[in-house]
C-alpha positions as CSV (number, residue, x, y, z in Angstrom):
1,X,-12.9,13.1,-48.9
2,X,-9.1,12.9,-47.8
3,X,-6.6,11.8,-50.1
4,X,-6.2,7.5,-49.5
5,X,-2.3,9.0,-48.7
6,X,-3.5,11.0,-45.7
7,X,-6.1,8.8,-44.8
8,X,-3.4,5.9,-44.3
9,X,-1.0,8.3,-42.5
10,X,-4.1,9.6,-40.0
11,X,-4.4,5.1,-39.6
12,X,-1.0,5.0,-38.6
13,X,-1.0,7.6,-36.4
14,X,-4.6,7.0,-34.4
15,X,-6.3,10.1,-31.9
16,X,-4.2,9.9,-29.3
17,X,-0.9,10.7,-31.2
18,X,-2.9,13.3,-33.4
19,X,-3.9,15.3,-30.2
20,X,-0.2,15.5,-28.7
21,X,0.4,17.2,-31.9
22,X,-1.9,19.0,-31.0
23,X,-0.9,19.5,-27.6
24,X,2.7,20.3,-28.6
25,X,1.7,23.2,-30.8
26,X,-0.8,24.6,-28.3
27,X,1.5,24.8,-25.5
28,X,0.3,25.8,-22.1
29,X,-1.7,28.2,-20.6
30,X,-0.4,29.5,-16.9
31,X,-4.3,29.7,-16.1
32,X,-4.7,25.9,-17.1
33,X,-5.8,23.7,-14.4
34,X,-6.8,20.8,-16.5
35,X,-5.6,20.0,-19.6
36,X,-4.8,17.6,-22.5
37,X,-5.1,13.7,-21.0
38,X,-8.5,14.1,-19.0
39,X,-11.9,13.9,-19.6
40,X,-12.6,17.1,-19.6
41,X,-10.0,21.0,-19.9
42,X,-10.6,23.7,-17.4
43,X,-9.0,27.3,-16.5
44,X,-8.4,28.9,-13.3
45,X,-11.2,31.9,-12.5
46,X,-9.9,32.8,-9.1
47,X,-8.1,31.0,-6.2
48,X,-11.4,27.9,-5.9
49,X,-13.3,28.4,-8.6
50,X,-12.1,26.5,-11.9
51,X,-14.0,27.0,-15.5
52,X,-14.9,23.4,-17.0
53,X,-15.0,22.5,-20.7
54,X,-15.9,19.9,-22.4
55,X,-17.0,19.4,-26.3
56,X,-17.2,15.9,-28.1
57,X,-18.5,15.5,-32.1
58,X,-21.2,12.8,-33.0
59,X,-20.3,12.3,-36.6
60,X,-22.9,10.2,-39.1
61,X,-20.2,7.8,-41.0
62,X,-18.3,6.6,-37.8
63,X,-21.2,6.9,-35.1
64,X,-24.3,6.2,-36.2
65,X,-25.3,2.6,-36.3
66,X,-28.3,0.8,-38.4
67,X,-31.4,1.8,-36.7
68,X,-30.6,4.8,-35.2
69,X,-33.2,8.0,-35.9
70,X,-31.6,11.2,-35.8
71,X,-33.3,11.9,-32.1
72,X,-31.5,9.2,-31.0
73,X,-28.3,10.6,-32.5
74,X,-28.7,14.0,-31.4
75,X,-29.0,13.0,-28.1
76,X,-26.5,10.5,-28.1
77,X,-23.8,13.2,-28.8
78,X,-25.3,15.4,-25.4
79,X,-25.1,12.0,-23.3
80,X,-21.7,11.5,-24.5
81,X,-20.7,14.9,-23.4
82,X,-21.9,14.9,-20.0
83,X,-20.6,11.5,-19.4
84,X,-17.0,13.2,-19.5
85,X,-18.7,15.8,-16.8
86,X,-19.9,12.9,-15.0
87,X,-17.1,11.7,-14.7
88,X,-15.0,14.8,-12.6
89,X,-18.4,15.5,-10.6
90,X,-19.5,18.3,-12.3
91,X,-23.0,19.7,-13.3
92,X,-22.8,21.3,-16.6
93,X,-24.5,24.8,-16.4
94,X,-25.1,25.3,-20.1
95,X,-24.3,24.1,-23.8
96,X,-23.8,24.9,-27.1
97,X,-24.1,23.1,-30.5
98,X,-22.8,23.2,-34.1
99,X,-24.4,21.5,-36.5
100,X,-22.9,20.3,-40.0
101,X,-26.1,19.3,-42.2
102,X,-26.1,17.6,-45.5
103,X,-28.1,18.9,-48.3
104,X,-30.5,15.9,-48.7
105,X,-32.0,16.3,-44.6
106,X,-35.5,17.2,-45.1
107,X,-37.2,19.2,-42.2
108,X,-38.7,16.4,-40.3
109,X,-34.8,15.5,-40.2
110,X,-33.4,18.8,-38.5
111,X,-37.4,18.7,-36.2
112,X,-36.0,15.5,-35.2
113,X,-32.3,16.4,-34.1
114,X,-33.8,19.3,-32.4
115,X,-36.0,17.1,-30.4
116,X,-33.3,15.1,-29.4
117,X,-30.9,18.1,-28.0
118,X,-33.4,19.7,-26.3
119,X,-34.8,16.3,-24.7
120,X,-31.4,15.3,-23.4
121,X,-30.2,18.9,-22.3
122,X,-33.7,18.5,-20.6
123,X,-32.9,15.3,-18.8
124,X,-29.6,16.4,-17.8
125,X,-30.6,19.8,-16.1
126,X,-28.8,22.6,-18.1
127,X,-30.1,24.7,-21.3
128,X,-28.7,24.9,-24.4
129,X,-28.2,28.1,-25.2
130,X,-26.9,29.0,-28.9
131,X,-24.4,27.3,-31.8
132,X,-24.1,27.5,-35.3
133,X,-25.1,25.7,-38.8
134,X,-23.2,24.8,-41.8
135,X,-23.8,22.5,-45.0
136,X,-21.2,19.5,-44.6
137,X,-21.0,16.2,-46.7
138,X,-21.2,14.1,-43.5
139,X,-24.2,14.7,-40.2
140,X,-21.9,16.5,-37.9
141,X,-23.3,17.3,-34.3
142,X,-20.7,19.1,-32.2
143,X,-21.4,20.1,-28.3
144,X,-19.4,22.2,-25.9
145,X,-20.5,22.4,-22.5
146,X,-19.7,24.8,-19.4
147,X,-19.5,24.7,-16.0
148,X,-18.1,26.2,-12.8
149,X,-16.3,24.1,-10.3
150,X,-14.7,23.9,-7.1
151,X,-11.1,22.6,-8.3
152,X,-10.7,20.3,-5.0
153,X,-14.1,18.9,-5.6
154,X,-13.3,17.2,-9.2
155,X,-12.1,14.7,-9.1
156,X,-9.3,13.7,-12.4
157,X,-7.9,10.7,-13.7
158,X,-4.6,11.1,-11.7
159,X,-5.0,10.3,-8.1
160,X,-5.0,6.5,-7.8
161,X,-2.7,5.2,-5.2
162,X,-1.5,1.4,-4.2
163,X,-3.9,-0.7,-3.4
164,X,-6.9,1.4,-4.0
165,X,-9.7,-0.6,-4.9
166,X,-11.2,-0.4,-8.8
167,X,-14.8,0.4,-9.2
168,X,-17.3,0.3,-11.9
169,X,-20.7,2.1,-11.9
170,X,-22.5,-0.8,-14.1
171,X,-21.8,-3.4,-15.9
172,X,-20.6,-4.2,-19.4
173,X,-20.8,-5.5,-23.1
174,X,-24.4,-5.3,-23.8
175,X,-23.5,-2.0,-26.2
176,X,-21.0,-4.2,-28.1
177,X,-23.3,-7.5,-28.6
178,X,-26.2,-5.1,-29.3
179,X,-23.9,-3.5,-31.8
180,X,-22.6,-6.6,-33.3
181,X,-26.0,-8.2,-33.3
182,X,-27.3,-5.0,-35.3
183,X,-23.7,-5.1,-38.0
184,X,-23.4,-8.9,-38.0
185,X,-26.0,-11.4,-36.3
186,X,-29.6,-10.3,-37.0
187,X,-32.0,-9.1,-34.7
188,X,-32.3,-11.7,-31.7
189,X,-35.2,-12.5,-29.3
190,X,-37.6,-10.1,-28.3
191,X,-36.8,-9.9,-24.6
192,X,-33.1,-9.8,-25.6
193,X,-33.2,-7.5,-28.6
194,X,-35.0,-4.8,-26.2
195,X,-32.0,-5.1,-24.1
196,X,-29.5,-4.8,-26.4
197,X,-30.6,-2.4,-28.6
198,X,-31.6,0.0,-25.6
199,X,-27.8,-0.1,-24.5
200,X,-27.4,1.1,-28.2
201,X,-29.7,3.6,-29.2
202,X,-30.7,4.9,-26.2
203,X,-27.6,5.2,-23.8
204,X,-27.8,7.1,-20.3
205,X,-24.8,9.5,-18.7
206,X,-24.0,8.6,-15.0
207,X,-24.1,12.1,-14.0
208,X,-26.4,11.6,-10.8
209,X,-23.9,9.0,-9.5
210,X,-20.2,11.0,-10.7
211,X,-22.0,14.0,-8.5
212,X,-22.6,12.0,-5.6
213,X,-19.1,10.1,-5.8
214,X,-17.7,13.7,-6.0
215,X,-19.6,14.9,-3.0
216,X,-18.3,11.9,-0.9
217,X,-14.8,13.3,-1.2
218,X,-13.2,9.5,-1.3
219,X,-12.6,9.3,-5.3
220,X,-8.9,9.2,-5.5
221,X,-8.9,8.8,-9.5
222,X,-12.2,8.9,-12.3
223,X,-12.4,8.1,-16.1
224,X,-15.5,7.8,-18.4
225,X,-15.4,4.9,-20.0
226,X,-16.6,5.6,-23.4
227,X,-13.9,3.9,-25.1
228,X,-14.0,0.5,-23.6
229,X,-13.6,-0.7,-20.1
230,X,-9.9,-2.2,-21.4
231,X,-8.6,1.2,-22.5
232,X,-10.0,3.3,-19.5
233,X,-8.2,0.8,-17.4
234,X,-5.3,1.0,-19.3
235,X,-5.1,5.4,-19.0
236,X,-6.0,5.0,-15.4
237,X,-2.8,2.6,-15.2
238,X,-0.4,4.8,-17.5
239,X,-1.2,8.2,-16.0
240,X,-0.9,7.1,-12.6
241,X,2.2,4.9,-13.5
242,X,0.4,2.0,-11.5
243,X,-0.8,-1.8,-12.5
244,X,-4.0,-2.5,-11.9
245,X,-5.4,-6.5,-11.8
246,X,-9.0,-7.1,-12.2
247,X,-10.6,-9.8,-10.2
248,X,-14.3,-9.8,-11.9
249,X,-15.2,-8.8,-15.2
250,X,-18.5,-7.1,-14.6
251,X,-20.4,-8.8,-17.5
252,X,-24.1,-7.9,-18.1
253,X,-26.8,-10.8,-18.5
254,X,-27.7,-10.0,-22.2
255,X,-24.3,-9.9,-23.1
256,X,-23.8,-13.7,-21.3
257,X,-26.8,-14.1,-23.2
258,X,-25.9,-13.1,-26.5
259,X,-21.8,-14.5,-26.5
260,X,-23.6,-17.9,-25.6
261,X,-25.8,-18.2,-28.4
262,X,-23.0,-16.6,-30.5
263,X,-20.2,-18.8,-29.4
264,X,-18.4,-15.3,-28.5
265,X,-16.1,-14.7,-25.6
266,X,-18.4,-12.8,-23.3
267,X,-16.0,-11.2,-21.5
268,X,-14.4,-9.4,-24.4
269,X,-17.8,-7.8,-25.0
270,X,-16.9,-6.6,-21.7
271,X,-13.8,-5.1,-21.7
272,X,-13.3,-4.2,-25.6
273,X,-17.2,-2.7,-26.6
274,X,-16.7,0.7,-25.2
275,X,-19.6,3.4,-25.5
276,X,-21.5,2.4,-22.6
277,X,-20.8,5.4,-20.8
278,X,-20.1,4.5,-16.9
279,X,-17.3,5.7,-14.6
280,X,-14.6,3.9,-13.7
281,X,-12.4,5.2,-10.3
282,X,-10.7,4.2,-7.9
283,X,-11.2,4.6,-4.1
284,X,-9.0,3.2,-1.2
285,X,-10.7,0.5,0.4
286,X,-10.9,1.8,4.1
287,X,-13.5,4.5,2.2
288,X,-15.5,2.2,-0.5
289,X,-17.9,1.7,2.2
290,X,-18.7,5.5,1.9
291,X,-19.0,5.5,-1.9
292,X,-21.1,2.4,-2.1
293,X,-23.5,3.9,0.0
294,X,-23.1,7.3,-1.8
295,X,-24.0,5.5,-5.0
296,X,-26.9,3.6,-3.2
297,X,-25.2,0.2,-4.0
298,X,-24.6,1.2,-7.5
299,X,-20.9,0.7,-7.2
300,X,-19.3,-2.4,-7.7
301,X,-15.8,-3.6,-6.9
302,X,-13.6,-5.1,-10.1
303,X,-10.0,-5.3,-9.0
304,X,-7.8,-3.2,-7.5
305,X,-4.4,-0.9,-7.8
306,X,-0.9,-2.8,-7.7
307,X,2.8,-1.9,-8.0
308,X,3.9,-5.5,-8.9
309,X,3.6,-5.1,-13.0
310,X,2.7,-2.1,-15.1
311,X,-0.6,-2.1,-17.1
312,X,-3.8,-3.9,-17.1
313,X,-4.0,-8.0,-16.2
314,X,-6.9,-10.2,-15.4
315,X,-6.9,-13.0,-13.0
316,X,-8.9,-15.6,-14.8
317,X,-8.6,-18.6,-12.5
318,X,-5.4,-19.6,-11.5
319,X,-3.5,-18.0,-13.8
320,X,-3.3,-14.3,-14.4
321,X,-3.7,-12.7,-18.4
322,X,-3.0,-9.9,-20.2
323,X,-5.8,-7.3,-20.7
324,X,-4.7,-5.4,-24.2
325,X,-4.7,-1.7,-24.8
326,X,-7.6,-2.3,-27.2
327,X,-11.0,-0.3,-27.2
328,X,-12.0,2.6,-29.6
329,X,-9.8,4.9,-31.1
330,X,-10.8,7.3,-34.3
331,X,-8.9,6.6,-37.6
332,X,-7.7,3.1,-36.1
333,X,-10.6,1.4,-34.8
């Protein structure tokens, strides 16, 4: 365990100002294409041709819910990988994964974790191909994946010009009421529990539709939105020093469902859940015809880029509201 002083100092400071510490004392590599602030890193191999890199941890004490079996987990932490891939339009070709183990696991435990790598990798079309093992207090399941890339075929979170149109690839909130019904409300109705608790416990990676929004060639700007619809908006916005207003909160029915019988404000499961793991771009709107049809109707118009304010507002009807930076951030959320 860390010291309570540390802990409180690591609360104060939150991810994002830990990894530009980070950053700072890295520094840059000349053969850096993408870097700190994305979704994914990758390095130059020769004049077209970009190594990707992507590795995300699935830690027991801050990501795994009530419920969830350690297949789910294991394969929870692959999905949450490739949806960063997904995102920039890119296959992964292979992965690794380190595994911290506590003492107590018994083997059914590790049978099961290893069931759910290799069934995700599976779904996902690439092999894992090695890692390592270690004893650790906490579950710790780390993956790195690789691919090659054609650098002007990803597609990165900067990119978003005036007036381009906001898109999502789903909808949203049915991971947060599932979550909250699981920490706080008790399990609800059959029909609605299944729903719910799928968006939970078995999550999916848009990678089929980041490809095919890559292979268009009309994505101007694309962000995973892991950590809540709100906050991806909100990097989108910053990095490309643009406002963006959002017209249509795109609400899923179980999550009406569940802030109804709740007396909960469904469309802050919406924007503030996060983990539900579709892509959010942007696309100018003489092209979203292209995309829509690229995602076979998946793609669904929420608002669109502006230069009249900074940030992230909502027109809610006639009046138009702040959307907060809020969504999931380790050692503050």
């Amino acid at each position: 365990m860390l010291p309570s002083k540390l802990t409180g100092t690591l609360a104060r400071l939150g991810e994002v100002r830990i990894i530009q510490i980070m950053e700072r004392a890295f520094g840059e590599s000349r053969n850096t294409v993408v870097g700190f602030g994305d979704d994914v890193s990758a390095v130059r191999l020769s004049a077209d041709k970009i190594a990707v890199l992507k590795t995300d941890m699935f830690v027991g004490s801050t990501d795994l819910p009530p419920g969830m079996t350690l297949r789910q987990a294991a394969s929870k932490a692959v999905v949450a990988n490739v949806s960063d891939l997904a995102a920039k339009g890119v296959h992964p070709m292979a992965g690794l994964v380190a595994l911290g183990l506590p003492r107590s696991l018994h083997r059914s435990d590790i049978e099961q974790i290893a069931r759910g790598l290799s069934q995700a990798a599976k779904r996902y079309g690439f092999p894992l191909v090695g890692g390592d093992t270690n004893e650790s207090e906490d579950l710790t399941i780390s993956i790195a994946l690789f691919a090659i890339a054609v650098r002007s075929r990803m597609i990165l979170r900067t990119g978003a010009g005036i007036n381009d149109l906001v898109a999502v690839t789903g909808e949203f909130g049915s991971t947060s009421a599932g979550l909250q019904s699981v920490l706080n409300f008790g399990i609800p109705p059959k029909k609605l529990a299944k729903d719910l608790f799928e968006a939970v416990y078995n999550p999916t990676a848009r990678l089929d539709l980041g490809l095919r929004l890559a292979a268009s060639r009309v994505v101007t700007s694309s962000i995973d939105s892991s950590d809540g619809l709100a906050w991806s908006l909100h990097q989108i916005s910053s990095l490309n020093r643009v406002g963006i207003l959002i017209d249509n909160v795109p609400i899923s029915k179980p999550a009406r469902e569940f802030a109804a019988r709740h007396d909960l404000r469904e469309r802050d499961l919406a924007l503030y859940g996060g983990e539900e793991y579709e892509l959010v771009v942007t696309i100018s709107p003489r092209n979203f015809s292209k995309a829509y049809r690229a995602t076979k109707g998946k793609l669904k118009k929420i608002g669109y880029v502006t230069d009249e304010f900074s940030g992230v507002r909502l027109r809610l009807g006639g009046r138009i509201v702040e959307v907060k930076k809020k969504g999931w951030e380790h050692f503050r959320s």
